[in-house]
C-alpha positions, -999 to +999 in steps of 0.1 A: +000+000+000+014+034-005+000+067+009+024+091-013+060+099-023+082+098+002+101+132-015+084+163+000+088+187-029+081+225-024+055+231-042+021+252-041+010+256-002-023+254+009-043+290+013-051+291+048-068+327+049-105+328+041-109+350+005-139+376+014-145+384-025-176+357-024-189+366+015-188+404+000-206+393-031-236+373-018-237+403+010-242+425-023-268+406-037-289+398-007-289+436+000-298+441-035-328+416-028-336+434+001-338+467-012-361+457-042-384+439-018-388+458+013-409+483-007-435+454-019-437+442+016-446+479+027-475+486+004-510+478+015-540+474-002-561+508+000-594+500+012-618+529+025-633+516+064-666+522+075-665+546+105-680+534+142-683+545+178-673+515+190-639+516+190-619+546+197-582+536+195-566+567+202-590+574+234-565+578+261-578+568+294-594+588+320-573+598+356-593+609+385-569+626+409-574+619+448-551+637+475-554+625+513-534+651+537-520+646+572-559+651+586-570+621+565-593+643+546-600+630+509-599+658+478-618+644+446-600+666+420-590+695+443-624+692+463-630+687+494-650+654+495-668+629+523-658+590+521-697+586+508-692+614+481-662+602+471-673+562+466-704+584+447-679+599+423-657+566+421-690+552+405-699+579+383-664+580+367-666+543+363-697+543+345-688+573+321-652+553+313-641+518+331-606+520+326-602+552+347-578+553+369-572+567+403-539+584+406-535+583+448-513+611+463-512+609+500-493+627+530-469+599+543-486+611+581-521+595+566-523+563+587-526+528+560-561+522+572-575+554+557-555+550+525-571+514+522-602+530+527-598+550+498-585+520+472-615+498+486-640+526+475-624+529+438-625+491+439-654+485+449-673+500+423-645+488+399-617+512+393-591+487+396-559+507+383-547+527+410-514+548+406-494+559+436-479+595+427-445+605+450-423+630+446-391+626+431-372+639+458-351+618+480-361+616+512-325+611+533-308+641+518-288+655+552-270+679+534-280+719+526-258+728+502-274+707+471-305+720+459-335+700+457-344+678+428-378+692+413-407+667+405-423+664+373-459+686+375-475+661+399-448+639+412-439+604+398-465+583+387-467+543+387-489+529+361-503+491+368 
């Protein structure tokens, strides 16, 4: 059996760096492809929609704005409102638009029982997202020098 000459001759060495000229080539042409394509795949067929109440996609939802202070007293849009009033206008802002939702500011002195009070009426009659708004600034700041970081109109808002 023989497996080659046994006189090593110099001849041609094997290439052992990749040529790019075909990568860069079918790159070319699928970019090409592309190009042509992409314009096809954008264009719809033009159809005129009938128009209904129905749906209103760019409807943005509504926010009712509630504000407990250090006394535990509840303000319904800047108004000063009873716990009955305020489950009263909880229900008529869920009827007008169910996915309202009830963006909570507090005093951090309110005790957690009257702030519960306050989700259980916007839940009872259905208003299920509740935001918490806080203000942006840190609360552990010990030193005077640095000046205070102002909130966004209405403080920091967490959306369910």
């Amino acid at each position: 059996m023989s497996f080659g000459r046994l006189d090593r001759s110099s001849g041609a060495q094997p290439m052992s760096d990749i040529n790019m000229t075909p990568l860069i080539d079918v790159m070319l042409v699928l970019v090409v492809i592309f190009i042509i394509t992409a314009p096809l795949l954008a264009s719809s067929i033009k159809l005129d929609l009938p128009k209904t109440d129905a749906a209103k996609a760019s409807e943005v939802p509504q926010a009712v704005r509630v504000v407990v202070d250090a006394a535990g007293q509840a303000f319904l849009n800047d108004r000063p409102v009873s716990q009955d009033e305020l489950a009263r206008q909880f229900a008529t802002s869920q009827q007008a638009n169910p996915d309202t939702e009830v963006q909570l500011r507090a005093d951090k002195a309110v005790p957690y029982g009257r702030i519960v009070e306050v989700m259980g009426a916007a839940q009872k009659v259905g208003l299920n997202r509740i935001g918490f708004v806080a203000d942006a600034t840190p609360a552990n700041t010990t030193s005077t020098a640095t000046a205070p970081v102002a909130a966004p109109a209405g403080g920091a808002l967490r959306k369910p």
